[in-house]
C-alpha positions in Angstrom: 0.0 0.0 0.0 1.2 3.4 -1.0 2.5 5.5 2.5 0.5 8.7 0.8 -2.5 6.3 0.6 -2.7 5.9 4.4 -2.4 8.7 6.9 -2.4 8.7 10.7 -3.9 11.2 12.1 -4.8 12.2 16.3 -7.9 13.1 17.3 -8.5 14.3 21.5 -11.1 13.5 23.4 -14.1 15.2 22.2 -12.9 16.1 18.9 -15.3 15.5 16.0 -13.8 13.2 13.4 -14.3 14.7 10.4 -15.8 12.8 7.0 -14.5 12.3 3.3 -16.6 11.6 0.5 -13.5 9.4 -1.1 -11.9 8.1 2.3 -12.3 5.8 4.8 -11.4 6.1 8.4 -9.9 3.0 10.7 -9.5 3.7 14.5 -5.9 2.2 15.3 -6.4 3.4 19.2 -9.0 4.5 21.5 -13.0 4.9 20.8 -15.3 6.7 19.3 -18.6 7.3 20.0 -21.2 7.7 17.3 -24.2 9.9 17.8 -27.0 12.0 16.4 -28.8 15.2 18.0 -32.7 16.3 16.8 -33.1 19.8 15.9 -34.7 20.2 19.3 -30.3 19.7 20.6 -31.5 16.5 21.7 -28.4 14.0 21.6 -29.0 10.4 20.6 -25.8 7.3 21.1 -26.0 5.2 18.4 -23.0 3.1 19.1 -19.3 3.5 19.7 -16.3 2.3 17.6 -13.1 0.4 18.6 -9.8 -0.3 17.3 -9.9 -1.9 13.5 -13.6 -0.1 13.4 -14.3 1.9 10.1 -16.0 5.2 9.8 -17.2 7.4 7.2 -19.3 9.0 4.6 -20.2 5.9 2.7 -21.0 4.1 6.1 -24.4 6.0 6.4 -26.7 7.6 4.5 -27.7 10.1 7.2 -25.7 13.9 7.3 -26.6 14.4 10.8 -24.7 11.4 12.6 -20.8 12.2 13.7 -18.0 10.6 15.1 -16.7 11.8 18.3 -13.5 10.7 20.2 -14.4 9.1 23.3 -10.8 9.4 24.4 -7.5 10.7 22.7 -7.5 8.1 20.0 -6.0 7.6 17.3 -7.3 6.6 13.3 -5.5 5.9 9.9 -6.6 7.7 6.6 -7.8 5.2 3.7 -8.1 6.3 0.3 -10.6 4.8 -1.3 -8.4 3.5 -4.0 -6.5 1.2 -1.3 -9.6 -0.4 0.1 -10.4 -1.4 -3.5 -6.9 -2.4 -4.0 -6.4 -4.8 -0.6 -8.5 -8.0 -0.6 -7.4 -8.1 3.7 -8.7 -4.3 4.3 -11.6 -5.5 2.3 -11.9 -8.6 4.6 -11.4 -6.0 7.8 -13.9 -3.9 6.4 -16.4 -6.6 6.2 -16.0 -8.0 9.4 -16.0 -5.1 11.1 -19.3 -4.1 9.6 -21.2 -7.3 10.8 -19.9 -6.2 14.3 -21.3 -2.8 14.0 -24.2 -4.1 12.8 -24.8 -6.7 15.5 -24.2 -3.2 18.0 -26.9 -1.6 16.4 -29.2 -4.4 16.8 -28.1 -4.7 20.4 -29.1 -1.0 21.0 -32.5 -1.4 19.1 -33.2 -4.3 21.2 -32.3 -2.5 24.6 -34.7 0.7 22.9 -37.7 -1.6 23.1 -37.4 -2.3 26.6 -40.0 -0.1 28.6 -38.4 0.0 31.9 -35.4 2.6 32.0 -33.6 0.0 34.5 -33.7 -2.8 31.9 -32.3 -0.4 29.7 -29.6 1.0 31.9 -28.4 -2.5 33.1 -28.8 -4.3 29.4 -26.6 -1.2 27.9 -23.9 -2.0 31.3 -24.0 -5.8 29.6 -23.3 -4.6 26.5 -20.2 -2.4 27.4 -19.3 -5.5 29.6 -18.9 -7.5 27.1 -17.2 -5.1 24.5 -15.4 -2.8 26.1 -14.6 -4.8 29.2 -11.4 -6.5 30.9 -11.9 -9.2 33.3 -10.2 -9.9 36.5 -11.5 -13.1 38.7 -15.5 -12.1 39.4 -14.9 -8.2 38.3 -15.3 -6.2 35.0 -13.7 -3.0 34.7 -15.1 -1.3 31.7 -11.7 0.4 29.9 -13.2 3.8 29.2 -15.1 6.0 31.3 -18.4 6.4 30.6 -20.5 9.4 32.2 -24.2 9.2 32.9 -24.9 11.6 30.7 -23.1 9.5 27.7 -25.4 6.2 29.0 -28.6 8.8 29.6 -27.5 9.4 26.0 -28.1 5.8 24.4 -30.7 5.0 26.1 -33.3 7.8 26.1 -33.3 9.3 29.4 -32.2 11.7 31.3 -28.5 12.4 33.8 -30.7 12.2 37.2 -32.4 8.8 36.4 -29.0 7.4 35.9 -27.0 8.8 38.7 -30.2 7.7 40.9 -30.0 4.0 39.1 -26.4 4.0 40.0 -27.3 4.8 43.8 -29.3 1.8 43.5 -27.3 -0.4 41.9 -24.0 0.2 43.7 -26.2 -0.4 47.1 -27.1 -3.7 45.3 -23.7 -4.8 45.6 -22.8 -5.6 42.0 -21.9 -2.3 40.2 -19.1 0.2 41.5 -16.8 3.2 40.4 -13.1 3.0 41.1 -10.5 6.1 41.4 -10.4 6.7 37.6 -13.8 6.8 37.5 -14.6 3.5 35.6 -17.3 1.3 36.0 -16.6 -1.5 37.8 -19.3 -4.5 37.1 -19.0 -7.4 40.2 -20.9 -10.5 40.8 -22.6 -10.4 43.7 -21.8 -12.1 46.9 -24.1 -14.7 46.3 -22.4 -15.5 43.4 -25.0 -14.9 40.8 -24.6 -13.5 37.9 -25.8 -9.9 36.9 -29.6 -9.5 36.3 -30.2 -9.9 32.7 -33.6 -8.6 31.0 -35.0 -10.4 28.3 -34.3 -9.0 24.6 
């Protein structure tokens, strides 16, 4: 692959990423976080991106969703002349698209749930299982998430999260260490979180 074809490039936390008709972006480090707002300012999480995750004009057909940098990450510049030129960044491209997709029909699934909780503690499952690293019976989720980000994803509001939290944390199976990451336990009993039905 040509060196001009493929630029790195560092984005900081909070930064917009911004989008290319004729490239393609690939996060080599960090996360971003893919979102929406209504023209009421309303903000709406639609998912979040890892490392070997693509973004970019092609990969939706709506002008209103961005890329954000969850945390100082950093993404490599495709043209779109190398993607059609390299059968494995086709093959990366591919699988990382059935991930994203299987996201998005994690979040629709947790959307349909009526009770807020259900929501709030399927979305904690989710992160769990993508963004999490395991150590004997705890989870510590890599990247700090605020309530306002989860209030974000799953329709409701900062206060209703921070008050869920309350609850959970006096349940015994959800805590927030120094850095301010969620910590996911099993309880003492040895069960395993609660999990709704989707």
């Amino acid at each position: 692959m040509d060196a001009a074809e493929k630029i790195c490039h560092s984005f900081l936390r909070g930064q917009v990423i911004p989008r290319y008709s004729q490239d393609i972006w690939q996060v080599e480090r960090g996360v971003l976080q893919l979102r929406s707002h209504t023209p009421e300012g309303t903000v709406t999480v639609l998912g979040w991106l890892q490392k070997g995750s693509f973004w970019g004009s092609f990969m939706t057909k709506l002008e209103g969703i961005e890329a954000i940098a969850l945390v100082d990450s950093r993404l490599v510049r495709h043209s779109a002349k190398a993607v059609k030129q390299s059968p494995s960044l086709q093959q990366e491209l591919l699988q990382q698209t059935l991930q994203r997709l299987r996201q998005a029909e994690y979040l629709l699934a947790i959307a349909g749930l009526k009770r807020i909780e259900d929501r709030l503690i399927s979305l904690l499952l989710l992160l769990k299982d993508e963004m999490g690293k395991s150590e004997a019976t705890i989870t510590r989720l890599r990247y700090r998430f605020t309530h306002q980000h989860l209030a974000d994803t799953i329709g409701t509001t900062r206060v209703t999260v921070t008050r869920l939290f309350k609850e959970f944390q006096q349940q015994g199976w959800l805590k927030i260490d120094g850095d301010r990451h969620i910590l996911l336990l099993d309880n003492p009993q040895g069960d395993r979180l609660p999990l709704p039905r989707l």
